[in-house]
C-alpha positions in Angstrom: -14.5 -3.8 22.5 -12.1 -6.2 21.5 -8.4 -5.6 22.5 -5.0 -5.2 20.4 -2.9 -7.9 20.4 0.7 -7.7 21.9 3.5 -9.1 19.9 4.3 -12.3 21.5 7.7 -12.8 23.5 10.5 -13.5 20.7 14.2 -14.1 21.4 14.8 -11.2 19.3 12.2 -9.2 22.5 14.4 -11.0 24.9 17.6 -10.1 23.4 16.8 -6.6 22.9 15.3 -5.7 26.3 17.6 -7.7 28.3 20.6 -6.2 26.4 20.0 -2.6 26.6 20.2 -2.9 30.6 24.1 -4.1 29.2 24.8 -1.3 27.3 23.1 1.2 29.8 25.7 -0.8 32.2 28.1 0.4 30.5 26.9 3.7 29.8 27.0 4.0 34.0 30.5 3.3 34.4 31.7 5.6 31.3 30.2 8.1 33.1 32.7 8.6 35.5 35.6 8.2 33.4 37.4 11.1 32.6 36.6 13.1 29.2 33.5 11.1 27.8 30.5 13.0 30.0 30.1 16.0 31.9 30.3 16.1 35.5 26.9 17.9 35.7 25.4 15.0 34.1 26.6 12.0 36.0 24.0 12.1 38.8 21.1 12.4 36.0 23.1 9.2 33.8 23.6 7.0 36.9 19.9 7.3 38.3 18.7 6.0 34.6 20.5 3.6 34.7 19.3 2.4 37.8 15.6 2.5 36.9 16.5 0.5 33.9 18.0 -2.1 35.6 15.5 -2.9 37.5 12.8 -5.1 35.4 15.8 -7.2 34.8 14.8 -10.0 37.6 11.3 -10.4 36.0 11.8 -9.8 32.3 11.3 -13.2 31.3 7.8 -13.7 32.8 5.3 -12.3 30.4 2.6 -10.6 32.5 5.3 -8.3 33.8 7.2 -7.7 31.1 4.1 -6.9 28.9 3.3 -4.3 31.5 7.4 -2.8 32.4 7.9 -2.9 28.9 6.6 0.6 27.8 7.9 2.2 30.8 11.1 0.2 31.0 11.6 1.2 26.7 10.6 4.9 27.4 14.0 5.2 29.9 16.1 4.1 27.8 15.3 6.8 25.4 15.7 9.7 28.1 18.6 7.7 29.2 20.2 7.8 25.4 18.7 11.5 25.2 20.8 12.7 28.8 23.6 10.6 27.2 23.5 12.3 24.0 23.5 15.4 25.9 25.7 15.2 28.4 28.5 13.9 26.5 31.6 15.5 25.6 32.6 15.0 22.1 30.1 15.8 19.5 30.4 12.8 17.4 29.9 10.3 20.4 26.7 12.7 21.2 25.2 11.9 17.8 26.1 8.3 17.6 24.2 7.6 20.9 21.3 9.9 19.3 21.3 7.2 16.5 20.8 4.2 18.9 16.9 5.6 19.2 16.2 3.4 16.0 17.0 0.2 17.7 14.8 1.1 20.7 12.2 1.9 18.3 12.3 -1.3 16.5 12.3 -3.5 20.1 8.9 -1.3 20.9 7.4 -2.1 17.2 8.1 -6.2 18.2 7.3 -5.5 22.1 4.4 -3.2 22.5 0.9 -2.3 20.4 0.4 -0.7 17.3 -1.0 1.9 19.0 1.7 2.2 22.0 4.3 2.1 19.2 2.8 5.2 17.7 3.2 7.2 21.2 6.7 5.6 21.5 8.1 6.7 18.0 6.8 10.1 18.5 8.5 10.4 21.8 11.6 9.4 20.1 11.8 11.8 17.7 10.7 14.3 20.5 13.5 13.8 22.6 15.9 13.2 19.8 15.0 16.8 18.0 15.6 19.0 20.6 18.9 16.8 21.4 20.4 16.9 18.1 19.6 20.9 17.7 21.2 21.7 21.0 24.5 19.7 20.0 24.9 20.3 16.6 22.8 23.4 16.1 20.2 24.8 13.4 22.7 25.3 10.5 22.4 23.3 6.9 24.5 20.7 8.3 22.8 20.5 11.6 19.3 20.0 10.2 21.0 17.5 7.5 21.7 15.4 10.6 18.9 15.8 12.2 16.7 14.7 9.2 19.0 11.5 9.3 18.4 10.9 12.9 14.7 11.1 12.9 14.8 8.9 9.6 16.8 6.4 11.8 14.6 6.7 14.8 11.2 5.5 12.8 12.1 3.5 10.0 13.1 0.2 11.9 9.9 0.8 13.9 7.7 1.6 11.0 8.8 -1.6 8.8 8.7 -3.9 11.9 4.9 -2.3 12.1 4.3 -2.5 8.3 5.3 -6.3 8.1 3.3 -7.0 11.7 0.3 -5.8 9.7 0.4 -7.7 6.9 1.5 -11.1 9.2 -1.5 -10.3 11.7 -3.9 -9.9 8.6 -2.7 -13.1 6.9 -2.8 -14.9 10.1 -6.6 -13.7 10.3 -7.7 -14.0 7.0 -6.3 -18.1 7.3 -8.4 -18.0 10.8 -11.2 -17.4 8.5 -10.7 -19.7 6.1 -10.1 -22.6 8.5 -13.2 -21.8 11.0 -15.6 -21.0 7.6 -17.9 -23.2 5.5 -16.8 -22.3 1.9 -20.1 -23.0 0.1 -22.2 -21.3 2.7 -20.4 -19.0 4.7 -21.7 -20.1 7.8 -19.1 -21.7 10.4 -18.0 -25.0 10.3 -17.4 -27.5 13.1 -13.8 -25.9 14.3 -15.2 -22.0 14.0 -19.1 -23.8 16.4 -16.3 -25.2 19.0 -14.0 -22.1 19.1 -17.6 -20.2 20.1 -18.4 -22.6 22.5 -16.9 -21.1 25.8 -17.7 -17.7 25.2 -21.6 -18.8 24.6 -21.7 -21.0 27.9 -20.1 -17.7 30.0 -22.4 -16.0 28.3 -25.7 -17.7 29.1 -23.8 -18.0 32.9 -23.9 -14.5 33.1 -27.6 -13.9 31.2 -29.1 -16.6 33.7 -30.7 -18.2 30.2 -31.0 -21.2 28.8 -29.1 -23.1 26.2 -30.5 -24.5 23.5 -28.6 -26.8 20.9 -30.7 -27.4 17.4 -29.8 -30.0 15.3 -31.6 -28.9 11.5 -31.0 -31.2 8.4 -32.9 -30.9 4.7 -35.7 -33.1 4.3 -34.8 -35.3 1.0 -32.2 -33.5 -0.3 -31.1 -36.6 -2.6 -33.6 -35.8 -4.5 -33.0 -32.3 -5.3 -29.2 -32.8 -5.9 -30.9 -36.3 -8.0 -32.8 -34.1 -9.9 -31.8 -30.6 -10.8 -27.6 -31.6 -10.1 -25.3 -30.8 -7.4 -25.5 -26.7 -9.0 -28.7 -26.3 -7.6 -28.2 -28.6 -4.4 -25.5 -25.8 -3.8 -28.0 -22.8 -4.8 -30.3 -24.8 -2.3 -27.7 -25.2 0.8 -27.0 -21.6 0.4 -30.6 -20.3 0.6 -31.5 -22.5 3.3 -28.1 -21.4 5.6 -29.0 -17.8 4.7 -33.1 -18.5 6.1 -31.7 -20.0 9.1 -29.0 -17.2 9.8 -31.8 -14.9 9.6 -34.2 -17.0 11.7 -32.2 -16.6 14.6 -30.4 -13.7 17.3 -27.0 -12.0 16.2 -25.7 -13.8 19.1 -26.6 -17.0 18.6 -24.2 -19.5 16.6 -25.3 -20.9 13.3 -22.8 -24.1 11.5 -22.9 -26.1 8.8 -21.4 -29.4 10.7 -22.3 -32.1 7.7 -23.2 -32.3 4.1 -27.2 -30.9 4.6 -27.0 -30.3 8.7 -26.9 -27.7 10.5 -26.1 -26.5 13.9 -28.1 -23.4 15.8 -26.3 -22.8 19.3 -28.7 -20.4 21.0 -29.0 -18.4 24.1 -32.7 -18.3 25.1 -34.6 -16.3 27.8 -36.8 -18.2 30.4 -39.4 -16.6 28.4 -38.5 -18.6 25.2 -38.0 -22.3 24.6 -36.0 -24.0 22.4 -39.3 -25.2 20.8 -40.6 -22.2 19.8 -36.7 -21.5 18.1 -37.1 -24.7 16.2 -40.6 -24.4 15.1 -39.8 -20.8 13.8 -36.7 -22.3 11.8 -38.4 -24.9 10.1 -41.6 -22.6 9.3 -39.5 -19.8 8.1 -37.4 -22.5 6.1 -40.8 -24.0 4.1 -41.8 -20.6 3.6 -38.7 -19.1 2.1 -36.8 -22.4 0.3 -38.2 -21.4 -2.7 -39.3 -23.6 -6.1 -38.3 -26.5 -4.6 -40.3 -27.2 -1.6 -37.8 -27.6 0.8 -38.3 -28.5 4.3 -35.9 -29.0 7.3 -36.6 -31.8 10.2 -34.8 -30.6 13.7 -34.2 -32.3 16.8 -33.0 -29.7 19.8 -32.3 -29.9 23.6 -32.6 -27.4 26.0 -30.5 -26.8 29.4 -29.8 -24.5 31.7 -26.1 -23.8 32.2 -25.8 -25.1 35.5 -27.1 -28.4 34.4 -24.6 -29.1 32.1 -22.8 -30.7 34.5 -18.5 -31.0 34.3 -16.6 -31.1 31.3 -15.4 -34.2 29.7 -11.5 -33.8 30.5 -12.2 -30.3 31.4 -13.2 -29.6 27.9 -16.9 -27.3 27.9 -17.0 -27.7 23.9 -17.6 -31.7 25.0 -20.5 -30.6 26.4 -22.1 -29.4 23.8 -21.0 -32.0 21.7 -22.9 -34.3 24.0 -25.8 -32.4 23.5 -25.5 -32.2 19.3 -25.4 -36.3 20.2 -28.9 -36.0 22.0 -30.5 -33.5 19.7 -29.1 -35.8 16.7 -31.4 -38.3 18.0 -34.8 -36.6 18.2 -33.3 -34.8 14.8 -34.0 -38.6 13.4 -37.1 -38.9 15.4 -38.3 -36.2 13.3 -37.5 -37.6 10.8 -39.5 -40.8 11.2 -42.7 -39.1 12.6 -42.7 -37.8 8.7 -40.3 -35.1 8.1 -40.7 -31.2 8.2 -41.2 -31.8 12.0 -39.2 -30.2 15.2 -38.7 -32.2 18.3 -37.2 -30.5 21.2 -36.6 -31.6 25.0 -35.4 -30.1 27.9 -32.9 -31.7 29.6 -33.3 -31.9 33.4 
């Protein structure tokens, strides 16, 4: 199950959760000066304010404040709440109460859509009861407290409305930059960003890896012949074929202008021959009027034959690999086309 995304660390997340411990601060030493909270409540105040002072030290280091954030955010709002409560005059009460907003919007840039859900309907919550108990349940009262939850989730719910539409931009250009337009397939940046998770993968299967190099068989000709609108029509059919020829797992490019990548993880029961062979069959079955045949050159390996990354890099290995299977790709080639040669690499 893939995992939401945390907003990263921003200076607006910095200043925001490293200056509420400021105004809590101050919030401690108000409460004991004379007139501004009531006695009852300074014990309740001061303790808060404690437990929000203490992330402070390791605020700026991510893991931890990805993981005190939520908890360090939820004090501050019964903090504000015993504030608002506690305090004397009326108008002070509801002006804290209106602070929830800000809190709010530091959660929608700090925590998870999700989390940011739970936190905004805390906040309003704690803010209802608050606001009833100080200003009561007249026209007025409910006035205000109509106002304060309005102030408590709007920042939150833009700041969540505009992360939306950032995070969906930012994927859809992902897309774009890791996709083969004419085929939908995914090009050489989209094969290398699947790299990593393919080699833990076949770690953890105890499989082989198999890297198939697949290009068209006189595809000048087509392209020579019919023009580049059918070339296209012909790409397209023959990406789809080999999509279909293969596991939902495995990763199929387009890396050139009529070559293909297949990045597979096999069983010890399989080779990478028998993947090949059932590409290129499946390919001069189904490439339609125009006879169309694919040569492919493959290697096989098992993941703990790879040997160490080129500058730590695993996607170098497999590049290595595409080299190798490049070459018996052009062997096939010369031994008359609409041929598979596969090795395994010891």
């Amino acid at each position: 199950m893939k995992s939401e995304a945390r907003a990263p660390i921003t200076p607006l997340t910095y200043v925001a959760l490293l200056g509420l411990p400021v105004g809590t601060l101050l919030a401690a030493v108000s409460a004991f000066l004379p007139g501004v909270y009531r006695p009852e409540g300074r014990p309740w105040l001061v303790g808060a304010c404690v437990l929000l002072m203490l992330p402070v030290p390791v605020i700026h280091r991510r893991r931890e404040a990805d993981s005190t954030a939520p908890i360090y955010l939820t004090v501050a709002l019964v903090t504000l709440a015993l504030c608002g409560y506690f305090a004397v005059d009326e108008s002070y009460a509801v002006a804290l109460l209106n602070v929830f907003g800000i809190i709010g919007l530091t959660a929608a840039v700090r925590l998870s859509v999700r989390s940011t859900w739970k936190f905004l309907v805390l906040a309003v919550g704690l803010a209802t009861p608050v606001t009833v108990i100080r200003v009561g349940v007249d026209t007025a009262g409910l006035t205000l407290l109509a106002l304060i939850v309005t102030m408590t989730v709007l920042p939150g719910l833009t700041v969540l409305y505009f992360r939306r539409q950032l995070e969906s931009a930012v994927q859809a250009a992902q897309r774009a930059a890791e996709t083969d337009p004419l085929t939908g397939l995914l090009n050489r940046r989209g094969l290398a960003e699947r790299v990593p998770a393919l080699l833990d993968q076949a770690t953890a299967a105890g499989g082989n890896v198999a890297v198939l190099a697949i290009d068209l068989d006189h595809f000048k000709r087509v392209n020579d012949a019919y023009g580049h609108a059918v070339g296209d029509d012909v790409l397209r059919r023959v990406a789809h074929t080999v999509r279909g020829s293969v596991r939902d797992g495995d990763v199929v490019a387009r890396i050139g202008g009529e070559e293909f990548c297949v990045l597979a993880v096999l069983p010890t029961t399989e080779g990478a021959d028998h993947l090949a062979e059932r590409i290129r069959r499946t390919v001069e079955h189904d490439a339609g009027a125009w006879g169309m045949t694919v040569s492919a050159g493959g290697v096989q390996v098992r993941p703990d034959r790879l040997g160490p990354a080129p500058g730590g890099d695993p996607v170098e290995r497999i590049w290595t690999l595409l080299d190798r299977a490049d070459v018996l790709l052009y062997e096939a080639k010369d031994a008359g086309r609409n041929v598979a040669r596969v090795v395994v690499a010891v």
